[in-house]
C-alpha angles and dihedrals in degrees: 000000000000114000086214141097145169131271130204107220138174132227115216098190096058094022091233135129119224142193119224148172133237111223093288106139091172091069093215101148094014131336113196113164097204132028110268124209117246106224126190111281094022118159122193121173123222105202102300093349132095131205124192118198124209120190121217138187087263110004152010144262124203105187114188123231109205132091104304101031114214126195121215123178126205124202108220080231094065121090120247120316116233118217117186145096100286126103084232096069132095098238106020121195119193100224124140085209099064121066125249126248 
């Protein structure tokens, strides 16, 4: 399994959130090539698990969609936010298809 994830970060010099990959070329969590933008309303998927983000003056708010929603807000100040299995991110899901940080 990759030792890798995903962050969300912002941009302050274009004022714009992005997804990106970490090195991993297996694509085994996530593979994205090139860093996306993460608009308003954006919805990716982690194996069976669905984030939506929504963008704010300031910050940011990933919402899950599965069975028990959870909110987490992001301040645009804070460094990049870690999704992954791992207890060390920022939004963990407990899913054996998804790699580990």
């Amino acid at each position: 399994m990759s030792d890798k994830h995903v962050l969300i970060k912002y941009d302050h010099n274009i004022n714009k959130y992005s997804l990106t990959g970490l090195e991993d070329t297996t694509g085994t969590f996530l593979k994205v090539m090139n860093p996306i933008e993460v608009r308003d309303n954006y919805v990716f998927s982690f194996g069976e698990h669905h984030i939506c983000a929504l963008i704010h003056y300031d910050s940011i708010t990933l919402r899950t969609l599965n069975n028990q929603p959870d909110e987490y807000r992001f301040d645009a100040i804070q460094g990049p936010i870690k999704i992954g299995r791992s207890q060390e991110c920022d939004i963990k899901f407990d899913d054996n298809s998804l790699s580990r940080i």
